[in-house]
PAZAPA-4460 file (N, C-alpha, C; in steps of 0.05 Angstrom, whole numbers, plus 32768, in hexadecimal, padded with zeros to 4 digits):
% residues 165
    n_x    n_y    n_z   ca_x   ca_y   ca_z    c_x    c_y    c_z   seq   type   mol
   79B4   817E   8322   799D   816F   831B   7990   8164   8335     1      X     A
   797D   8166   8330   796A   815A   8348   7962   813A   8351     2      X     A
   7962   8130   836B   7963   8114   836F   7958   80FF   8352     3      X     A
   7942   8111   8348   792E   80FC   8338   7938   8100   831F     4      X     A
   7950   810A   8317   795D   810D   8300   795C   8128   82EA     5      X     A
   7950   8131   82F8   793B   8143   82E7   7949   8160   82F5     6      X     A
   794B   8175   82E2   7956   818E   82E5   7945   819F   82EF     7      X     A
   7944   81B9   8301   7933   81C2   8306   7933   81DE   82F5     8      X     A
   7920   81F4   82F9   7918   820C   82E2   7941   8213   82E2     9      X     A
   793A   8221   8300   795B   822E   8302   796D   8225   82FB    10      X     A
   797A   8205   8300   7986   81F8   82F1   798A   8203   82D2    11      X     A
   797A   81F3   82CF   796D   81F7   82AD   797C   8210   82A2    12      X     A
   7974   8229   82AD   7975   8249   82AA   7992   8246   82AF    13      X     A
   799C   823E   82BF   79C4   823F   82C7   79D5   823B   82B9    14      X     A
   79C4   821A   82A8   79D3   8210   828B   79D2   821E   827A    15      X     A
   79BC   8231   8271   79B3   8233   8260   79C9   8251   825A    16      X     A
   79C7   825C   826E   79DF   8274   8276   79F6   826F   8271    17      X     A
   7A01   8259   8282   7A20   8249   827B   7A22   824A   8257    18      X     A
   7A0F   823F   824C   7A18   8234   8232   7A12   8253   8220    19      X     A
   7A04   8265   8229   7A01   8280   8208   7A21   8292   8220    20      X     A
   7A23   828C   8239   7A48   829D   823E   7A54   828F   8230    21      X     A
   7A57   8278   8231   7A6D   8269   8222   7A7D   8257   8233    22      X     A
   7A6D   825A   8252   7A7E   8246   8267   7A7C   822B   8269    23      X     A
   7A6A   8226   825A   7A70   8204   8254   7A77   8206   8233    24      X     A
   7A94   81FA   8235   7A9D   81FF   821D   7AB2   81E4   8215    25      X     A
   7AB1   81CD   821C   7ABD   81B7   8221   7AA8   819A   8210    26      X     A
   7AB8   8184   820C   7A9E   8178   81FC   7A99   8166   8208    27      X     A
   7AA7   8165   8227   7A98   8153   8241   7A88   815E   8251    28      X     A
   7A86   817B   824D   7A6A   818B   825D   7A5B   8188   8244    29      X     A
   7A5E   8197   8233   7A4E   8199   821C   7A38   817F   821B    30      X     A
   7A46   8167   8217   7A39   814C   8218   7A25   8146   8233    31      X     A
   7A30   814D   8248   7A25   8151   826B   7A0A   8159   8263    32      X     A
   7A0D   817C   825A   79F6   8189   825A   79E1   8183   8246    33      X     A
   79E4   8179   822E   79D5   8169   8214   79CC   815A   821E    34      X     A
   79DC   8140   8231   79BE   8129   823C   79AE   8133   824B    35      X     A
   79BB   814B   825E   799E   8150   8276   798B   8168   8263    36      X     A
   7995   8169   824C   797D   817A   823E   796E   8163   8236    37      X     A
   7978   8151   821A   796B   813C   8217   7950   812E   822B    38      X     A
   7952   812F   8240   7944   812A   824D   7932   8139   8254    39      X     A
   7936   8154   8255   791B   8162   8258   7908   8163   823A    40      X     A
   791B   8168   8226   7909   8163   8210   7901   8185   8207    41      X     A
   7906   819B   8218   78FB   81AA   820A   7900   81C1   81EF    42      X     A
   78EF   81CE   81EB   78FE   81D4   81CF   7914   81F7   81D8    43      X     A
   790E   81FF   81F0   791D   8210   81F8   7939   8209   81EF    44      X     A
   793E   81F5   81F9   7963   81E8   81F6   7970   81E1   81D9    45      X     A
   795F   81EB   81C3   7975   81DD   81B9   7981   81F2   81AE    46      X     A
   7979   8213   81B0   7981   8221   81AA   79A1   822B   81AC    47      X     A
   799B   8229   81D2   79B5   8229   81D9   79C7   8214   81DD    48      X     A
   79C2   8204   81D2   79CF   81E5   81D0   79DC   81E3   81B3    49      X     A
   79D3   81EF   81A2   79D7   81ED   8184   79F1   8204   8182    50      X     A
   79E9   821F   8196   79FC   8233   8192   7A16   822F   819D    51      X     A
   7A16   821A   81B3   7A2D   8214   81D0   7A3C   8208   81B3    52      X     A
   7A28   81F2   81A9   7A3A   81E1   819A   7A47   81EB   8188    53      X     A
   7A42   8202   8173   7A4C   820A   815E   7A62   821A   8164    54      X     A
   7A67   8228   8181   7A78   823E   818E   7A8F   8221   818F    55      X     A
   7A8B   820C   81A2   7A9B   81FA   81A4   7AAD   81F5   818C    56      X     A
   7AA4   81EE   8177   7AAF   81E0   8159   7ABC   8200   814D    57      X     A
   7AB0   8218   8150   7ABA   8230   8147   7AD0   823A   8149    58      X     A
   7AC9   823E   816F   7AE1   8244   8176   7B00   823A   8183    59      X     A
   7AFB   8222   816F   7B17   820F   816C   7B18   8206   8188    60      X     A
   7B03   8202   8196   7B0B   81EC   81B1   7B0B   81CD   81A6    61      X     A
   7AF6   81C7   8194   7AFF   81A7   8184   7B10   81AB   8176    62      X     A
   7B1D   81B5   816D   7B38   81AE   8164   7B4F   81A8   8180    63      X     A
   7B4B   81BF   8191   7B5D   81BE   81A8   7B60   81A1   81B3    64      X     A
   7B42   8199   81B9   7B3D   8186   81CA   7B4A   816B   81BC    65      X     A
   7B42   816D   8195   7B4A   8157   818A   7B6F   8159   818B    66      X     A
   7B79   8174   818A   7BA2   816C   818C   7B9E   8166   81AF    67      X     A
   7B89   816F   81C0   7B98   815E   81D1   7B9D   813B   81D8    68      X     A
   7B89   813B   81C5   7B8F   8113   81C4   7B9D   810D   81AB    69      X     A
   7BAB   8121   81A1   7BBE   8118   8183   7BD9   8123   818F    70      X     A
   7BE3   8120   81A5   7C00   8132   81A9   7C12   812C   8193    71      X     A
   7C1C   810E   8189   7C29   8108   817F   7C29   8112   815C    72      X     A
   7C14   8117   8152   7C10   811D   813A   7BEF   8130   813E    73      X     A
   7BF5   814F   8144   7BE3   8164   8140   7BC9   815A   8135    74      X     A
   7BB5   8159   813B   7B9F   815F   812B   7B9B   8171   8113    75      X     A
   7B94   8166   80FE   7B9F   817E   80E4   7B88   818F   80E6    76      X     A
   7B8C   81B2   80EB   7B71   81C1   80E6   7B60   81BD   80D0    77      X     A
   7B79   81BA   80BC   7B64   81B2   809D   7B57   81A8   809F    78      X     A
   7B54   8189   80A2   7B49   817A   80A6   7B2A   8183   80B9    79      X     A
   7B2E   8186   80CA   7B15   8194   80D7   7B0C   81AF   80C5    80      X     A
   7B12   81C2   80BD   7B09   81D3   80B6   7AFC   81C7   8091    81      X     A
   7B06   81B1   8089   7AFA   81AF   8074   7ADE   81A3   8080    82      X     A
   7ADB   818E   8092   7AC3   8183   809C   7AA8   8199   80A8    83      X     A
   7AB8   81AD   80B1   7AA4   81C6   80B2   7A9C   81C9   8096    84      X     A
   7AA6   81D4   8086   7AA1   81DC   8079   7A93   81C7   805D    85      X     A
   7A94   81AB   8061   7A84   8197   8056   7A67   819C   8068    86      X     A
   7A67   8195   807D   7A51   81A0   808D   7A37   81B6   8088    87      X     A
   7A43   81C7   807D   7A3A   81E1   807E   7A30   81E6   8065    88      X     A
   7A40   81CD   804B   7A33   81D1   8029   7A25   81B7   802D    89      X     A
   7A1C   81A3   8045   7A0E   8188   8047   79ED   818B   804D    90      X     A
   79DF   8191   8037   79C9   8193   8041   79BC   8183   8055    91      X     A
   79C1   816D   8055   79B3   8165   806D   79BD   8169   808B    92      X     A
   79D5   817F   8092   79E6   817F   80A5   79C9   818B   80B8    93      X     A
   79AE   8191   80B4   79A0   8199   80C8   7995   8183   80D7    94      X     A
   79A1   816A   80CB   7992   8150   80E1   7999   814B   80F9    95      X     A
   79AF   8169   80FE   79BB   8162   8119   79B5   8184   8125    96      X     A
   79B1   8184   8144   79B5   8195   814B   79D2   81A3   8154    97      X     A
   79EC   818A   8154   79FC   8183   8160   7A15   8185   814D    98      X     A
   7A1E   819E   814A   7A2D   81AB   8134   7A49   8199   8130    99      X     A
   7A54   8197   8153   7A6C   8182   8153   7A75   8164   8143   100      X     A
   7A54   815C   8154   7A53   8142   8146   7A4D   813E   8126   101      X     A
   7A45   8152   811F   7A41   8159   8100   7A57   8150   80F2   102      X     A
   7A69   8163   80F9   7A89   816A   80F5   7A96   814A   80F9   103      X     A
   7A96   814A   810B   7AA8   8132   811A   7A9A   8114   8104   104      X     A
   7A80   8111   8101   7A77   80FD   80F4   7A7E   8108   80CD   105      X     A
   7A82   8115   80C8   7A87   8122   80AD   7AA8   811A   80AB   106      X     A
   7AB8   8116   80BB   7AD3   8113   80BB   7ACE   80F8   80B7   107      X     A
   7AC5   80E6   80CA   7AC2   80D0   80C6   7ABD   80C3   80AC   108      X     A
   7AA4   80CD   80A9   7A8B   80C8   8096   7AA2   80C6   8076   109      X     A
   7AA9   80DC   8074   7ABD   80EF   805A   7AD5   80E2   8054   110      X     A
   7ADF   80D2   806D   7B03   80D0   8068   7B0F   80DE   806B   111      X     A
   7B05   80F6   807C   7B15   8111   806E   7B35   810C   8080   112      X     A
   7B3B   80FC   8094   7B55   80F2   80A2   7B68   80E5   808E   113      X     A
   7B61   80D8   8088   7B6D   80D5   8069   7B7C   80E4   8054   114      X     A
   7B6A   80EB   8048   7B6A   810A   8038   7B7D   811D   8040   115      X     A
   7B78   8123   8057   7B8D   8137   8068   7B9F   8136   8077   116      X     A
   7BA2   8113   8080   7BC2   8105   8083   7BD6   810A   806E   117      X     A
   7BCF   80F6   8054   7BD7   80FB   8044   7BDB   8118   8038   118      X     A
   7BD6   8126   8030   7BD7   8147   8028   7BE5   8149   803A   119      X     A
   7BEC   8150   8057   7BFE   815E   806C   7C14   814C   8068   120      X     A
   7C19   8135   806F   7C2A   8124   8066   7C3F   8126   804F   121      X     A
   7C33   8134   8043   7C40   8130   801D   7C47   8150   8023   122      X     A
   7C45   815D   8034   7C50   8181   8034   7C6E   817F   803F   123      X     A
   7C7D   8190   802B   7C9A   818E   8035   7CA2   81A1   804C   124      X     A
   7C97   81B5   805D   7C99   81BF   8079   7C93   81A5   8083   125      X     A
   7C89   818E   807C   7C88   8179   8099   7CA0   8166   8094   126      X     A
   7CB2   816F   8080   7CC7   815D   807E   7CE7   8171   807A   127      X     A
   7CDB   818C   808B   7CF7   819A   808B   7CFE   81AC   8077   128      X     A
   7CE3   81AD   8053   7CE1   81B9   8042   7CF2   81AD   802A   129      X     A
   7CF9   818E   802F   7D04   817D   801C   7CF0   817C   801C   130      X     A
   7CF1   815C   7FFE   7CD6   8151   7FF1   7CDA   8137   7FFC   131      X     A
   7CC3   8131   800A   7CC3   8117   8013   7CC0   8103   7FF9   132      X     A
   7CCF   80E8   8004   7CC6   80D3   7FF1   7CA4   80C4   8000   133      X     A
   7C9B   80B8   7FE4   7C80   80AB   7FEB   7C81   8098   8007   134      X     A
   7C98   8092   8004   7C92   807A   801D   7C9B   808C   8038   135      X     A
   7CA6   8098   8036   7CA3   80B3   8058   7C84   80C0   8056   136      X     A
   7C81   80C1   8040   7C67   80CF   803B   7C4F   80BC   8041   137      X     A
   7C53   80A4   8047   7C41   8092   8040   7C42   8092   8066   138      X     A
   7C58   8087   8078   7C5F   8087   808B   7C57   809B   809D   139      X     A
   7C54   80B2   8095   7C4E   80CA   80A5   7C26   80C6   80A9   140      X     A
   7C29   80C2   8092   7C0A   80C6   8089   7BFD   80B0   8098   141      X     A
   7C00   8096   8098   7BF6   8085   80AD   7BFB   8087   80CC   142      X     A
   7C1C   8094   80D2   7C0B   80A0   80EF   7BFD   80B4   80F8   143      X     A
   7BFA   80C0   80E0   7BDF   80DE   80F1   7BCA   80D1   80E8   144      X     A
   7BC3   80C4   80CE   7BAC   80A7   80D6   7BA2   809A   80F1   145      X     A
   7BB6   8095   80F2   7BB1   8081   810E   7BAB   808F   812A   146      X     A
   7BB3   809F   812B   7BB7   80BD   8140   7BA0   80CA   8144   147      X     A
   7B9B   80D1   8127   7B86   80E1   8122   7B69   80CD   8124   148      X     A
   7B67   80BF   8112   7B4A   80AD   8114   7B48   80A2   8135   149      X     A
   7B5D   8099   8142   7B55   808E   8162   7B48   80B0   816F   150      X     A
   7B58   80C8   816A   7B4D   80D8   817C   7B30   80E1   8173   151      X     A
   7B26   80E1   8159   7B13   80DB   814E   7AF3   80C5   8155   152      X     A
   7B06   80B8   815A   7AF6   809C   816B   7AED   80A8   8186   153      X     A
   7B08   80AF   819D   7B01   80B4   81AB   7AEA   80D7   81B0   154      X     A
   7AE9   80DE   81A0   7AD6   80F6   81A3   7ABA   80EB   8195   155      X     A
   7AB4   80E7   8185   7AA0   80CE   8177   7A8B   80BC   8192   156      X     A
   7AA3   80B8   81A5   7A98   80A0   81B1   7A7E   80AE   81C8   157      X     A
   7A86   80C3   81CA   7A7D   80DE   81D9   7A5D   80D0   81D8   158      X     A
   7A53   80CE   81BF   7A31   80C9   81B8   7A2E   80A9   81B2   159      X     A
   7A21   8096   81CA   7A0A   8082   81BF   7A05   807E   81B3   160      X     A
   79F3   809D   81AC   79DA   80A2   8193   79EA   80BC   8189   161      X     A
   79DF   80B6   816C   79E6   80CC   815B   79CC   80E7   815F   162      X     A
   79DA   80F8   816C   79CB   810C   8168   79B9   8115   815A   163      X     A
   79A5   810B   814D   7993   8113   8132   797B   811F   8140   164      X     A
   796B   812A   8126   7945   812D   8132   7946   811F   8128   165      X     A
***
């Protein structure tokens, strides 16, 4: 970027390249490159801003990114893959250009950490293929709660502002 904040054509053209290869593929570049678009405002970007984002959430880098702040208790795919897929039957999911935060605010929004604590929790492969009792079941389920909603938080915190038009 240039002293006065402001991107220049080539710039512009480099990101714009980075994000349809797939080389910004992280949701701390991703976020980088969204405010210095934001700022230019134009309608070129959101094309490839909309597609970076959807490749991101697709191709299982937010999931990645979310087990890497859940070591202790996995990030459940379910769980994410149902929020896509709430997303995608949410008619209003076009108020965003911003497919992640879609997702990521639909988890929130839904409970779906909850929902899919509990459910993984209550599966007997997570207890050795015995049947857990309610209160192991109950126990399990509040720490991927707790695990899960903070790493939640911390990806959430990513946006100020909610991405909308």
């Amino acid at each position: 970027m240039g002293e006065s904040g402001r991107i220049s054509q080539a710039e512009k053209d480099q990101l714009i390249a980075a994000l349809r290869t797939k080389r910004i593929n992280t949701l701390l570049e991703l976020r980088r490159v969204e405010r210095m678009f934001a700022q230019l405002g134009t309608p070129d970007l959101t094309e490839p801003m909309t597609t970076a984002w959807q490749y991101y959430v697709n191709s299982n880098q937010l999931l990645n990114e979310l087990r890497s702040l859940t070591r202790n208790y996995p990030f459940s795919s379910a769980c994410l893959d149902d929020a896509k897929q709430r997303v995608y039957q949410d008619p209003a999911s076009n108020r965003s250009w911003n497919y992640c935060w879609l997702v990521l605010i639909k988890i929130h929004n839904d409970q779906l950490i909850k929902v899919h604590a509990q459910a993984q929790a209550s599966l007997p492969s997570m207890w050795g293929d015995r049947n857990p009792n309610s209160e192991t079941i109950s126990q399990l389920s509040n720490a991927f709660i707790m695990e899960w909603s903070w790493a939640l938080g911390q990806m959430l915190r990513n946006w100020d502002v909610q991405p909308t038009a």
